[in-house]
N, C-alpha and C positions, 0 to 999 in steps of 0.2 A: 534445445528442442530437437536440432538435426540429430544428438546421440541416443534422445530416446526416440526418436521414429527410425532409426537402423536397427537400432537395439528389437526392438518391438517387430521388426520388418514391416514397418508400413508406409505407403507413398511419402517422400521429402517433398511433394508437393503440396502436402497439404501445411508443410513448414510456411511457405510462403502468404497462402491463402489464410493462415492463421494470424502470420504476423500484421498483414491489413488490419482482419478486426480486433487485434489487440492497439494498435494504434492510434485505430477511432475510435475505442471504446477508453482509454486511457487521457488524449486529449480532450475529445467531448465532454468525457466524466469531470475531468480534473478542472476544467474552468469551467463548465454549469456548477461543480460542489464549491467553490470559492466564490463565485458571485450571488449563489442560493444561500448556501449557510453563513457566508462571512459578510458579505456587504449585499443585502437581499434590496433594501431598500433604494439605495444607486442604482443597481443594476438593472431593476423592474422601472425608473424611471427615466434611465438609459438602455433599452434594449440592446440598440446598434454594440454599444460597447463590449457586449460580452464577445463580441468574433472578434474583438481588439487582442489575441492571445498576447501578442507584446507588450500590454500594458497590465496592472492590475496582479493577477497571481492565479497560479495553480491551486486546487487542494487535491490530498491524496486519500484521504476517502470518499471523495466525488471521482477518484479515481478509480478505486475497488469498485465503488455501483458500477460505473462503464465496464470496465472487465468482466461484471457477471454477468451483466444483461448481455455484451456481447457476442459470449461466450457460449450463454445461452440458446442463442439464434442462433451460431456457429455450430453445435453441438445437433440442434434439428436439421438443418439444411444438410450434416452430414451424417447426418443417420450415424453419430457416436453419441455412446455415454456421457453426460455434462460431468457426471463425476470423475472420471478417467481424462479427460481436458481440465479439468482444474486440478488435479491432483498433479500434475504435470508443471502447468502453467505457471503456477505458487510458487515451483521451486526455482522459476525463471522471473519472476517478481520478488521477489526477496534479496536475488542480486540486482537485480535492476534498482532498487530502491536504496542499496549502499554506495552504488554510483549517483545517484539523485543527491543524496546527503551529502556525498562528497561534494557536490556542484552546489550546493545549496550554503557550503563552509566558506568555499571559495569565491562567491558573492555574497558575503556577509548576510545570509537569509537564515530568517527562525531562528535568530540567537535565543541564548539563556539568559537565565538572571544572572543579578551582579553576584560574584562568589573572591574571595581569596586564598580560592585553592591554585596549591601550586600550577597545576596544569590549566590554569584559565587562560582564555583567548580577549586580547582586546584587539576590534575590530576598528583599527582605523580608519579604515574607510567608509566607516558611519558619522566620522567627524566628532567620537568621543574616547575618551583615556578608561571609559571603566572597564576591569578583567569580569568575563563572563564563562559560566560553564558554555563550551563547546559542545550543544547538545548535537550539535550534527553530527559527530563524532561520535558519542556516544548509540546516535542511532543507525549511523553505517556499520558500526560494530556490532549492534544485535541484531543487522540485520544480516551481514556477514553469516556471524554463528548459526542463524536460522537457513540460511541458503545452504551452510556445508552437513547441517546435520540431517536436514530433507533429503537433501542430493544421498548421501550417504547411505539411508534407510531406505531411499528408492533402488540401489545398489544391493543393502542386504538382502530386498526381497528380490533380488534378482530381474528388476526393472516389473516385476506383478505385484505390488502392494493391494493390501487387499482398498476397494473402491473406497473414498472420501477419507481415509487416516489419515494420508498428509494434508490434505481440505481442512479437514478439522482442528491439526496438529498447528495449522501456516495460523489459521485465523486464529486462535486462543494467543498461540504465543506471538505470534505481530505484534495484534492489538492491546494484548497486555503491557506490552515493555512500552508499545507508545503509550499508552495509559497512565504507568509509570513515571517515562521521561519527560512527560508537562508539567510534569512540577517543578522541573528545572526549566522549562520557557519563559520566556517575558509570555503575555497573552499578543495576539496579535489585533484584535479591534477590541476596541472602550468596553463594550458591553458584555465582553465575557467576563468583568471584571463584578459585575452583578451577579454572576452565574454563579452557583455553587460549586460546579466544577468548570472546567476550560471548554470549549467548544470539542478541542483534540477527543477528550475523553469526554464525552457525550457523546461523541458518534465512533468512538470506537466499542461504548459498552452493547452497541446491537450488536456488532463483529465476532463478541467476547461468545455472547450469550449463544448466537446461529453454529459457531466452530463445536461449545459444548453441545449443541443439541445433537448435530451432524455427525459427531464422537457416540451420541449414546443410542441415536437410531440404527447406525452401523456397526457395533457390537452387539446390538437385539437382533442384525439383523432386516431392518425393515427397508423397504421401498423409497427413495427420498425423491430421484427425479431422474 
């Protein structure tokens, strides 16, 4: 973010005042979305426990709701475009999200199904022998490629991309590939096992659907926010 606010010439202060409400809108978001959509029924009869962040889990599309909404505020209070902040922001969440995965490999978190492929991970430190796809892996790597090819095309346009493309470009293709990659997760609670798809992709298809909208009102053209 410091390269593109030199690049742009505008305040490095407002790096700072931005990385706050990226903060609290990333931790707030990530365990209110885990304890609402994954264990809604605990959590509503344990309120106190949801500020427990130590115990229980993050999730990371309660993560993305925090980010917009705060982004959002952040955007009025400073008299910017919401789109020119998240077109930005995205490219700095996309890497943020392949260092997550990586941490998330390295504490044996969101593994995969059981597979016999060569490159499978058995996670002993879950106290079992079965070889599992390494989906964290798999997800720091697309999420990788999507950081270097935003970054890049923020570059080709010479840091003026036209407003919401990369918005549009981060959500399609994010939440696509995690869309995707749940098919190689174990499910994470019982009841998504009733579900026709996983919880992952249920709440990535609003993502899917907003990125193409965002894509088609900004080559018409039209007013978004």
């Amino acid at each position: 973010m410091t390269k593109f606010l030199q690049k742009e010439k505008l305040p490095l202060q407002l790096r700072d005042v931005l990385l706050t409400y990226m903060f609290i809108g990333v931790v707030v978001g990530a365990r209110l979305g885990h304890c609402l959509f994954y264990e809604p029924a605990y959590y509503l009869s344990h309120p106190i426990e949801i500020l427990m962040i130590w115990q229980g889990g993050l999730a990371s599309h309660g993560a993305a709701v925090g980010i917009l909404i705060v982004l959002y505020i952040f955007s009025r209070r400073h008299n910017m475009a919401y789109l020119w902040i998240m077109d930005r922001a995205v490219i700095i969440v996309a890497l943020s999200g392949a260092f997550i995965r990586t941490g998330n490999l390295m504490n044996s978190e969101i593994i995969g199904r059981a597979s016999d492929l060569p490159w499978a991970f058995i996670f002993t430190r879950l106290g079992e022998n079965i070889p599992r796809h390494p989906t964290q892996i798999y997800e720091a790597i697309c999420y990788l490629i999507i950081f270097i090819s935003l970054l890049l095309y923020y570059y080709k346009k010479d840091g003026k991309p036209k407003e919401g493309i990369i918005f549009g470009i981060f959500l399609i293709s994010l939440f696509t590939m995690r869309f995707v990659i749940e098919y190689f997760k174990e499910v994470q609670v019982d009841f998504e096992n009733k579900l026709p798809l996983d919880l992952g992709q249920l709440l990535s298809i609003p993502f899917i659907i907003a990125g193409i909208i965002i894509l088609v009102l900004v080559s018409r053209k039209k007013q978004i926010l």
